[in-house]
C-alpha positions as CSV (number, residue, x, y, z in Angstrom):
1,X,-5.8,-17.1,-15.3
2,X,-3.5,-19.9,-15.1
3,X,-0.5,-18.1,-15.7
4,X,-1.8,-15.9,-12.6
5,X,-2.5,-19.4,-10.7
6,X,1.0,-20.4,-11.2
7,X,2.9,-16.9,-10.1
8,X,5.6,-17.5,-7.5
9,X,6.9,-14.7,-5.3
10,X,10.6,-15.5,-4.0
11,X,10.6,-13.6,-0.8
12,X,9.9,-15.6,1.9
13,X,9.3,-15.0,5.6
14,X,12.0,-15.7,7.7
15,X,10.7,-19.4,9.1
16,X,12.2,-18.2,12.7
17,X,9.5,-15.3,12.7
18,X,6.6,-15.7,14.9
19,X,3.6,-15.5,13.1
20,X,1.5,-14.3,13.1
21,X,2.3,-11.8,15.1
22,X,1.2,-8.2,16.8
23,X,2.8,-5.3,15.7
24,X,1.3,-2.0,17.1
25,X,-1.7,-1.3,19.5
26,X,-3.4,1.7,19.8
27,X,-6.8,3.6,21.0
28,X,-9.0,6.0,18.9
29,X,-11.7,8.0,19.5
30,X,-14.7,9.2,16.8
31,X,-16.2,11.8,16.1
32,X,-19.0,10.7,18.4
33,X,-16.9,10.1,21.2
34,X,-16.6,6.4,20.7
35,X,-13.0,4.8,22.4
36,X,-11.5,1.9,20.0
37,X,-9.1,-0.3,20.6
38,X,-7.3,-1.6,17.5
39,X,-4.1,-3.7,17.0
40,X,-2.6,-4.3,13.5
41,X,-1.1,-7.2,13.2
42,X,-0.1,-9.8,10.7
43,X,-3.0,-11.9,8.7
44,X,-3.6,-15.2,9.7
45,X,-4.2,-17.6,7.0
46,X,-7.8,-18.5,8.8
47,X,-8.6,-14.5,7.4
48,X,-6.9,-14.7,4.4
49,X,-10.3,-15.2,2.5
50,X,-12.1,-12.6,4.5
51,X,-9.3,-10.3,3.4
52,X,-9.8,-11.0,-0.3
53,X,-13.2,-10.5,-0.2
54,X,-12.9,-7.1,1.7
55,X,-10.1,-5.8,-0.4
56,X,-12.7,-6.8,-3.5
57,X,-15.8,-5.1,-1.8
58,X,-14.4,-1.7,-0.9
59,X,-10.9,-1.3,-2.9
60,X,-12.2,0.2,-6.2
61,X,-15.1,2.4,-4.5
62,X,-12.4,3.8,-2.4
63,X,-9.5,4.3,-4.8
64,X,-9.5,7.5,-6.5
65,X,-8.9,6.3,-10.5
66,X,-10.6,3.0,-10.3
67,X,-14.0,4.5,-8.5
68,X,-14.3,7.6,-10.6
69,X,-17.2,6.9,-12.9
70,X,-15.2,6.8,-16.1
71,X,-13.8,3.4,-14.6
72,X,-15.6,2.0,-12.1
73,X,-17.4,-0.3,-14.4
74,X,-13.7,-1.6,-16.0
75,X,-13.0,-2.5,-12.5
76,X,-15.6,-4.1,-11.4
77,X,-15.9,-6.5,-14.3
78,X,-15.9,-10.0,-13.2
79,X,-13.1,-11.6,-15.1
80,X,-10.6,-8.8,-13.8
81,X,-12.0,-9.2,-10.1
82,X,-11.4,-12.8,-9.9
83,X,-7.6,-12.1,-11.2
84,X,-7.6,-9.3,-8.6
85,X,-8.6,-12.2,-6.2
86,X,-5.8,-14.8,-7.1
87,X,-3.1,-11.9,-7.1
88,X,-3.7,-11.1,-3.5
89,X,-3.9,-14.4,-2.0
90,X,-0.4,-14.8,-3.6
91,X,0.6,-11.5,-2.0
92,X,-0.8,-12.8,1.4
93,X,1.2,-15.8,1.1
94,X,4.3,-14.2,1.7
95,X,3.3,-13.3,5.2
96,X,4.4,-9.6,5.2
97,X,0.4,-8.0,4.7
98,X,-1.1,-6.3,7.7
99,X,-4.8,-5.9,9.2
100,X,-6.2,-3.9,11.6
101,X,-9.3,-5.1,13.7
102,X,-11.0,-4.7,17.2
103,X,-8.6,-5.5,19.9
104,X,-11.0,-7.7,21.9
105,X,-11.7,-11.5,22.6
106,X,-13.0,-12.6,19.6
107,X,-11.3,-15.2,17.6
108,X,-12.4,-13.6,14.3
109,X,-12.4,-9.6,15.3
110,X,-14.3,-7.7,13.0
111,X,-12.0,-6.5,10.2
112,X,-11.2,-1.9,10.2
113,X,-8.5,-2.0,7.8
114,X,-6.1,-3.7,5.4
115,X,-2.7,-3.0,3.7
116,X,-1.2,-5.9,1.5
117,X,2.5,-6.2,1.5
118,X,4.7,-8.0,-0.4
119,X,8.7,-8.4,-1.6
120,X,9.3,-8.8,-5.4
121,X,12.8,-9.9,-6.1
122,X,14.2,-9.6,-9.5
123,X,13.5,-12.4,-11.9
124,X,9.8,-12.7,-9.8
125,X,7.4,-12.2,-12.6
126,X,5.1,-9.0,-12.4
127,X,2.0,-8.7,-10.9
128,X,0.0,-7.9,-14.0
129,X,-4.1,-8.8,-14.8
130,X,-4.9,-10.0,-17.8
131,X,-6.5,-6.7,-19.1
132,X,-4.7,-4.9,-21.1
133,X,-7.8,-2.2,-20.8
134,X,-7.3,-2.6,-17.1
135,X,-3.4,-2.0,-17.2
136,X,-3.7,0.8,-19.4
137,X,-5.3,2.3,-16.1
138,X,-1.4,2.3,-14.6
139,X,0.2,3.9,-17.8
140,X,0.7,6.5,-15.0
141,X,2.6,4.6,-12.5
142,X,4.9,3.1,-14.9
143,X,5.7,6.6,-15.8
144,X,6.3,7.4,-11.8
145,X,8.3,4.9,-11.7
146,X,10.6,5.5,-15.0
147,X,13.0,7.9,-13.1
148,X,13.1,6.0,-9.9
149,X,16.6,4.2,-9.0
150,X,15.3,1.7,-6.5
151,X,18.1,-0.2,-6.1
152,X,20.5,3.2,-5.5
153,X,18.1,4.2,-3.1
154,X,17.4,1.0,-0.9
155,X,20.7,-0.1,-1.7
156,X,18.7,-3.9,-2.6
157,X,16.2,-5.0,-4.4
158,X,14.5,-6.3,-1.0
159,X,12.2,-3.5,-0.2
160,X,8.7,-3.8,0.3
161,X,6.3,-3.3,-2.4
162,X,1.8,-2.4,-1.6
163,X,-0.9,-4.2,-3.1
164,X,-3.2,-1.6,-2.0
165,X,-4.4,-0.5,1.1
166,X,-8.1,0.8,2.2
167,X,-10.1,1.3,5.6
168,X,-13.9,0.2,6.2
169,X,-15.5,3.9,5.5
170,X,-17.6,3.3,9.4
171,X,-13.9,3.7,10.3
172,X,-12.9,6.8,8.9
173,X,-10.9,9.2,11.1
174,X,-9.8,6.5,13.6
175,X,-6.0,7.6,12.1
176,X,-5.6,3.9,11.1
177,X,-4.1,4.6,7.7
178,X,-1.2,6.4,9.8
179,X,-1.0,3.6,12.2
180,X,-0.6,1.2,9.4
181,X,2.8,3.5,8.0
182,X,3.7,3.5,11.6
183,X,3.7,-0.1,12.1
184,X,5.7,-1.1,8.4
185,X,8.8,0.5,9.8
186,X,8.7,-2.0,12.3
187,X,7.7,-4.8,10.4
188,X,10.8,-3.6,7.9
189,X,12.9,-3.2,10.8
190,X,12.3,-6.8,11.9
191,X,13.0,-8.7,8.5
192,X,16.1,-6.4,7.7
193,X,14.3,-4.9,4.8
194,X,15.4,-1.4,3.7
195,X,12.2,0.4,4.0
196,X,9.0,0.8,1.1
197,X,8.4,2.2,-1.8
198,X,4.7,2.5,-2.6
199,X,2.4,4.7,-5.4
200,X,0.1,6.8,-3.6
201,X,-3.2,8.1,-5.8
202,X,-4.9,10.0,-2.8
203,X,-4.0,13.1,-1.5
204,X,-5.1,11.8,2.1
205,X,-3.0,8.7,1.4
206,X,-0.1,11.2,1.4
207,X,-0.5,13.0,4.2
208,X,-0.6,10.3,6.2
209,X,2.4,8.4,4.7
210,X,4.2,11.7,4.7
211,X,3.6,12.3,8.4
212,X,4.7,8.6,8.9
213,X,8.3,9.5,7.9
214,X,8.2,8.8,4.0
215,X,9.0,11.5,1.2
216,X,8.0,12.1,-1.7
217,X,10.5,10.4,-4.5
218,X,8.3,11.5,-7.9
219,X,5.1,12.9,-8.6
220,X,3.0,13.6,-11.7
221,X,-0.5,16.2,-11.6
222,X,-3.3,14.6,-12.9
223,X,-4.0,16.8,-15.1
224,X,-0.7,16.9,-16.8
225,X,-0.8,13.1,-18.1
226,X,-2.7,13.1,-21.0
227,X,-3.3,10.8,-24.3
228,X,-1.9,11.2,-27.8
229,X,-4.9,13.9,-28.6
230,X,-4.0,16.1,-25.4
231,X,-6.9,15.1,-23.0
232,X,-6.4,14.6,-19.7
233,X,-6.4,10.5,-19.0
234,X,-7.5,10.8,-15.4
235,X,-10.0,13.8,-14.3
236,X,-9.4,13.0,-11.0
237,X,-10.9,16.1,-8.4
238,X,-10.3,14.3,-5.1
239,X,-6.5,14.4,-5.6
240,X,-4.0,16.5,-7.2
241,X,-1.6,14.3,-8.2
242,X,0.0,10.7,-8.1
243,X,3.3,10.2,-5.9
244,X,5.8,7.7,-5.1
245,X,6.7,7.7,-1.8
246,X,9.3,5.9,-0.2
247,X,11.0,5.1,3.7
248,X,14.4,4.3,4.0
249,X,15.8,3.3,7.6
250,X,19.1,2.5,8.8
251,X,19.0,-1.1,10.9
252,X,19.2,1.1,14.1
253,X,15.1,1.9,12.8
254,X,15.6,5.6,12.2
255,X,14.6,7.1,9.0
256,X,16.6,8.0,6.3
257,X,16.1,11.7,4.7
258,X,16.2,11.2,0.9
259,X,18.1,14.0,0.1
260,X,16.9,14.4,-3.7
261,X,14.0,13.3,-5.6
262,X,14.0,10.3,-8.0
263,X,17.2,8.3,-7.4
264,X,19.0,10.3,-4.9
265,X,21.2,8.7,-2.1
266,X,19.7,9.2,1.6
267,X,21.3,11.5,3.9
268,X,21.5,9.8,6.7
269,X,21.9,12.6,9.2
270,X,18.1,14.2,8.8
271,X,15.2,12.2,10.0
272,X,11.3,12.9,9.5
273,X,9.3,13.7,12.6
274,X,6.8,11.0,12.9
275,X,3.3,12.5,13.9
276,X,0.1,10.9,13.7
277,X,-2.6,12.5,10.9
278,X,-6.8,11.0,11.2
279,X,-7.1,11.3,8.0
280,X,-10.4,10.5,5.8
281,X,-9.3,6.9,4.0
282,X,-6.0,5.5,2.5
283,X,-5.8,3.8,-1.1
284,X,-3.1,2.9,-2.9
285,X,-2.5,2.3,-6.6
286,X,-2.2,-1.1,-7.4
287,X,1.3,-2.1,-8.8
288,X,2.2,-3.6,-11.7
């Protein structure tokens, strides 16, 4: 825990930047007919605690490796909890992670949604929990990964990372993990970052990135990443397989097509339609 306590990310927020600040509005209706009004904006650092203990109360029951029942008790173990704690207040400290809460009066708005954000620059330490039971858990996204040329893609290593994303369940269908995508191109936009590269382990989580503008870099089934003896690791049924996803935009904020999978260079004269997709939730692996 004290080499956690002591991790330093580089990035920083430009100090010229107002925070925090607003980045997308938007209205959604339920099932049942009920109008919200939601903004997602940057986190304030008088909610970065009720972040932390949101991201630990729903996270692993909503992602789809840690909540399946042949984990869920690794992840919930206290020890790996509290590191999961420390490593997203230093991810909130770099002022890049989103929210998305009630647009209304209230000084504290009740709290829909959260994706963490952050920048990891090369010679920043990486954001590992002292588990190595727990880490095994992301054997798989290394191996995502393994192919990936980031810096050919984004052209720098200054592209912006997840620390997982999830939305309250009493929220499901709002869209809200499509609004989040929406808003990160113009939160990249704004800090003259590249674009994002992010793991995705729900199919949902897919869609909706994918109908936010981002394509699909790598992806591995499930069922095909399996231990020395041949079983399958990860009998996941909610999901099909695990992808890396990635946006790439120009500074004039259109999107890049990657023109082939893995490290390919962007074509920069097809762009993905954005549309919006309600989707059930949105979770994201947790990098490492």
């Amino acid at each position: 825990m004290d080499e956690l306590m002591k991790l330093k990310l580089s990035w920083k927020r430009p100090p010229n930047m107002p925070w925090p600040k607003t980045w997308h509005r938007f209205e959604a209706t339920s099932k049942n007919g009920i109008v919200y009004k939601i903004k997602i904006q940057d986190i304030p650092p008088n909610r970065f605690e009720d972040v932390v203990n949101f991201m630990a109360a729903e996270y692993s029951k909503r992602e789809p490796i840690t909540s399946h029942p042949k984990f869920y008790k690794l992840s919930q173990n206290e020890t790996i909890q509290e590191a999961l704690k420390i490593v997203r207040r230093k991810v909130l400290e770099q002022k890049l992670s989103l929210f998305a809460v009630l647009d209304n009066d209230d000084p504290k708005p009740e709290i829909m949604g959260v994706q963490l954000h952050y920048v990891r620059l090369d010679g920043d330490p990486p954001l590992k929990i002292p588990s190595e039971e727990y880490m095994k858990l992301f054997e798989i996204d290394k191996k995502l990964r393994e192919n990936i040329d980031s810096k050919k893609i984004f052209g720098s290593e200054r592209y912006i990372r997840d620390y997982g994303l999830v939305v309250a369940p009493e929220y499901y269908g709002l869209g809200i993990s499509y609004q989040f995508y929406h808003a990160l191109a113009k939160l990249a936009q704004t800090f003259l970052l590249p674009g994002a590269m992010m793991c995705f382990t729900s199919v949902y989580a897919q869609r909706s990135a994918e109908k936010a503008g981002f394509q699909t870099l790598n992806e591995i089934k499930y069922q095909d990443f399996k231990d020395a003896d041949g079983n399958v690791v990860f009998p996941i049924d909610d999901s099909t397989s695990l992808k890396s996803l990635g946006l790439v935009q120009d500074l004039d904020d259109d999107v890049i097509n990657l023109k082939t999978l893995g490290a390919g260079s962007p074509d920069r004269e097809q762009k993905e339609e954005q549309n919006q997709e309600k989707d059930q939730y949105d979770d994201v692996i947790e990098p490492t």
